[in-house]
N, C-alpha and C positions, 0 to 999 in steps of 0.2 A: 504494500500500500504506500511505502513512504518513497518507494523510488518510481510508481506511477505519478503519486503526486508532484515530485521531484521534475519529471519529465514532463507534466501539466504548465509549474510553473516556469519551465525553460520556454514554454512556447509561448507561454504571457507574455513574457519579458523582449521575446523575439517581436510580440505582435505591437507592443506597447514601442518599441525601439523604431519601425515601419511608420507607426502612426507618425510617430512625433517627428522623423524627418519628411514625410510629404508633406506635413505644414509647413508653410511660410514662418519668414522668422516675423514679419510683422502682425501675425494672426489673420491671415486673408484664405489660408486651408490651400488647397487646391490648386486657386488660380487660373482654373479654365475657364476658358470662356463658355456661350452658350444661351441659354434663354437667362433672364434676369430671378425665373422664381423657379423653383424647384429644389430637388435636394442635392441635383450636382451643380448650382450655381455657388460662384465664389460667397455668397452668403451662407448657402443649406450646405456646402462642403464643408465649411470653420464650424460651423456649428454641429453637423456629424463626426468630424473629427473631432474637435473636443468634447463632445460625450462619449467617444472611443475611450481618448484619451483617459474620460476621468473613469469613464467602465473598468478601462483594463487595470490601471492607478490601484483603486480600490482591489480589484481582485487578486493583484499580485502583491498588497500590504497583508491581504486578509489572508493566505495564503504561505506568506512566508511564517505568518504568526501561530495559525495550523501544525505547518512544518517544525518549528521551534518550541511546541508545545511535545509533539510529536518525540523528536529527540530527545529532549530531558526525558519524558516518559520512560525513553528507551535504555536510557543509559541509568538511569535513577534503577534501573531493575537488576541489572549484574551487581554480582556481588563483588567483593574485591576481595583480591587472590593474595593471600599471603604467605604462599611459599616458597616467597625469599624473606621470609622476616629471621632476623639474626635471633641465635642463639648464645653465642659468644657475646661478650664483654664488650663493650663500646672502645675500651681504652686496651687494645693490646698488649701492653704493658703493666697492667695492671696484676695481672696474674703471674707474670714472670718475677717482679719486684714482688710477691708477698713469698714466694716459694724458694727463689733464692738466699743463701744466706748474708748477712750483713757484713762486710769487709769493717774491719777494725781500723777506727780513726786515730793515725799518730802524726805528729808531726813530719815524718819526712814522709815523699810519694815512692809508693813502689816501683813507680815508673821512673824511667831514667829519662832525660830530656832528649828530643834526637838531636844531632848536630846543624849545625849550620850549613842550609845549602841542602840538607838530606830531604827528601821528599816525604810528607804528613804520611803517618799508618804504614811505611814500609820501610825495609832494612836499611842501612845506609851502605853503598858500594852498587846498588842494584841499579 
């Protein structure tokens, strides 16, 4: 239903899009000439045209609103899948720092400084 619809208001839009360039930009419709009273005179033209206009206007506002009621409908209805919800810890670290044990604080570092010139985290000579 909602991709009938879908296709319904493509072809509003299509018709709505036709009307409104054979109007004149000055509001005269048409523009043919011909007898002065009728419906295809440049009066009964502007005035058929824009009751298209405001027909098809209306039908493709009322229509998109339909549609848009439609979709929340649709998607309000699935449920939400949660099997990627984490089971693990937020903080990766967390678990590691309570299970390891606590290095003893003295004044000198266990670590020896590297040298000057040696590259960060690796041997010197390498």
């Amino acid at each position: 239903m909602f991709i009938f619809l879908t296709v319904i208001q493509a072809l509003i839009a299509a018709a709505l899009v036709g009307v409104v360039l054979v109007q004149k930009s000055e509001g005269g419709g048409l523009g043919m000439g011909g007898s002065p009273t009728g419906l295809m005179s440049a009066r009964g033209a502007a005035n058929f045209l824009t009751r298209a206009t405001t027909v098809l206007a209306s039908l493709f506002v009322a229509l998109s609103i339909v549609l848009a009621a439609m979709a929340v409908h649709a998607s309000s209805a699935e449920k939400i899948d949660t099997s990627l919800a984490r089971s693990a810890p937020a903080d990766p670290l967390a678990g590691a720092a309570q299970s390891a044990p606590a290095a003893p604080v003295t004044g000198a570092s266990p670590v020896s400084p590297a040298a000057p010139g040696a590259p960060l985290g690796g041997t010197p000579g390498r």
